[in-house]
C-alpha positions in Angstrom: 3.2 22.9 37.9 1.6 21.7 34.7 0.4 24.3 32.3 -1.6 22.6 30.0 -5.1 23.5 29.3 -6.2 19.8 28.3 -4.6 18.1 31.5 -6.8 17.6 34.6 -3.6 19.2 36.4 -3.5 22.3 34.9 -2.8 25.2 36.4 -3.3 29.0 36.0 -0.3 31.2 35.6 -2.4 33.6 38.5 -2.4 30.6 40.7 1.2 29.5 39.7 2.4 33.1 40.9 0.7 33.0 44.2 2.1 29.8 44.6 6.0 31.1 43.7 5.7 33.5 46.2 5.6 31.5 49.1 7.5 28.4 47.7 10.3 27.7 50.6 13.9 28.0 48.8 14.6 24.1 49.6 11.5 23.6 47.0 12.3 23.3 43.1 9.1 23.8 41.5 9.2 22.4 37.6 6.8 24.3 35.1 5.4 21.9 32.8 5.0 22.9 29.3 3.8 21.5 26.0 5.2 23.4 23.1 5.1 27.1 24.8 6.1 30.5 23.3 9.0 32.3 24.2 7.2 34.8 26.3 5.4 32.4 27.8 8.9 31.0 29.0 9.8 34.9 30.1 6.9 35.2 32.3 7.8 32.0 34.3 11.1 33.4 34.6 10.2 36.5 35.8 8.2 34.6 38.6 11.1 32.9 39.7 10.4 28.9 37.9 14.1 27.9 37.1 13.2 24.4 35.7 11.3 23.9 33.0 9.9 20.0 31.8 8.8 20.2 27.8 6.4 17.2 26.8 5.5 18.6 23.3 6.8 18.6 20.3 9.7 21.1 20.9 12.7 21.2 18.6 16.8 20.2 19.6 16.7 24.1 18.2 14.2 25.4 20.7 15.5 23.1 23.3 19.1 25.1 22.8 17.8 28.2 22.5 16.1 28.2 25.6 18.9 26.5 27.4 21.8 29.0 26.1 19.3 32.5 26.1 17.8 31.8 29.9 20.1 29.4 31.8 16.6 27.2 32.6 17.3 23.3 33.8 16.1 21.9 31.2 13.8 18.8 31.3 12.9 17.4 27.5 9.9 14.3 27.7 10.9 11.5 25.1 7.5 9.3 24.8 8.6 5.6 24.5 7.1 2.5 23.0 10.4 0.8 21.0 13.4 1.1 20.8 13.4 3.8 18.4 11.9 5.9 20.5 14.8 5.6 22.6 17.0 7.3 19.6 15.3 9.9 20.1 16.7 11.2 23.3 20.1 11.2 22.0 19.5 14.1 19.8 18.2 15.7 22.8 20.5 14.8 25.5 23.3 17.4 25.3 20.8 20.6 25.3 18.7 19.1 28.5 20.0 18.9 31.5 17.5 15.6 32.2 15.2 13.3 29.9 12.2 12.0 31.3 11.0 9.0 29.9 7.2 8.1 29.6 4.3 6.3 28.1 3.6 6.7 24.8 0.1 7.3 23.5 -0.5 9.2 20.4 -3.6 10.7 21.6 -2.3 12.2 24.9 1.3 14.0 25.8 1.3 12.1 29.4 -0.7 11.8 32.5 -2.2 8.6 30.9 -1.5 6.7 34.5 0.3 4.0 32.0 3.6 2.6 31.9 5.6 1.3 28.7 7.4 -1.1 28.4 10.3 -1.1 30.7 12.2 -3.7 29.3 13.3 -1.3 26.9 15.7 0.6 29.3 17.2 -2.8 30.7 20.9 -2.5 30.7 21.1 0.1 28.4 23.5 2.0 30.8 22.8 5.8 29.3 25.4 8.2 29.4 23.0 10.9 30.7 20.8 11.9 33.3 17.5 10.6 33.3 14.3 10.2 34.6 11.7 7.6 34.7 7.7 8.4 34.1 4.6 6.4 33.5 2.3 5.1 35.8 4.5 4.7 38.4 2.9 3.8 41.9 3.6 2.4 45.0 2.8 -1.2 43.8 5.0 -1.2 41.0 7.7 1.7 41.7 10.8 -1.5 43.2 9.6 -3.7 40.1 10.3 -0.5 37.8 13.6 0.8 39.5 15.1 -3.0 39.2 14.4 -3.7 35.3 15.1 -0.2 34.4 18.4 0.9 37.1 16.5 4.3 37.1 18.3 6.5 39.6 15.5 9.4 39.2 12.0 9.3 39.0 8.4 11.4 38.0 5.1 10.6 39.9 2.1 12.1 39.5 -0.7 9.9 38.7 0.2 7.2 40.8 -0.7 9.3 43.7 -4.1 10.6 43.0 -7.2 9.2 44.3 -8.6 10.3 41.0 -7.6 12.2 38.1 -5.9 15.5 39.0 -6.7 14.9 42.5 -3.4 14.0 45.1 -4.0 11.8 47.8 -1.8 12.6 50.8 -2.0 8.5 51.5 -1.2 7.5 48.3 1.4 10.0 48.6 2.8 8.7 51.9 2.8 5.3 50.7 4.7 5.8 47.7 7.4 7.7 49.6 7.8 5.0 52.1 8.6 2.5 49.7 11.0 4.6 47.7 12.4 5.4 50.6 13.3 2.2 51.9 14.9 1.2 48.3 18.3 0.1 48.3 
């Protein structure tokens, strides 16, 4: 659930609510954030959202503090272009639990539909868990999975028909291939 005012997926905290309350147990929802309060945090919490995804510009501080005060899997968002980039997520990697790796774009925080450069993850065997993000689709998702040996992965535009929009085909199509990996 993304809660992000500027993102054609955004959704209310009302709606978010209604939806918690008749999630199935075998579901995990993620809450989506980009550089939220505290008590924003709280009132997920209190719905029952146990994983939370940051894609701002949160600190390795906040990232602890949230992690140590409320127990929360803990999802940070590094942006990548270069290699540098890729530094990044070893300040964060012991106070997540995963780090998601997407596009970078200066003038968005994700959802751009694009993918980065993969090459950059080839063979870099991380020492942590890790997701990959960024225009992922069913055309591309067995090219993505072989440079980069990504063992977890984000979709979200990849499967809309348009933007903020899911398409149960799309949707079908991507599972079947990922399914059939190995």
């Amino acid at each position: 659930m993304i809660f992000f005012k500027s993102s054609p997926r955004n959704i209310s905290f009302e709606k978010a609510k209604k939806l918690m309350a008749n999630t199935p147990e075998s579901l995990t929802p993620v809450a989506v954030l980009v550089d939220p309060s505290i008590e924003f945090i709280k009132k997920l919490l209190d719905i029952g959202i146990r994983d939370i995804q940051l894609h701002g510009s949160e600190t390795v501080a906040f990232c602890e503090k949230i992690k140590k005060e409320f127990g929360v899997n803990l999802y940070k968002a590094i942006n990548l272009k270069n290699n540098e980039d890729l530094q990044l997520a070893n300040k964060y990697r012991l106070v997540s639990d995963w780090i998601l790796f997407d596009y970078k774009d200066e003038n968005f925080l994700g959802g751009t539909g694009k993918s980065f450069n993969w090459e950059i993850l080839r063979d870099k065997n991380l020492k942590y868990n890790w997701i990959l993000s960024g225009g992922l689709d069913y055309n591309n998702i067995i090219n993505a999975i072989k440079i980069t040996g990504a063992q977890a992965i984000d979709v979200s535009s990849g499967v809309e028909k348009e933007k903020g929009v899911k398409s149960a085909e799309l949707i079908k199509n991507f599972c079947n291939v990922v399914t059939n990996i190995r």
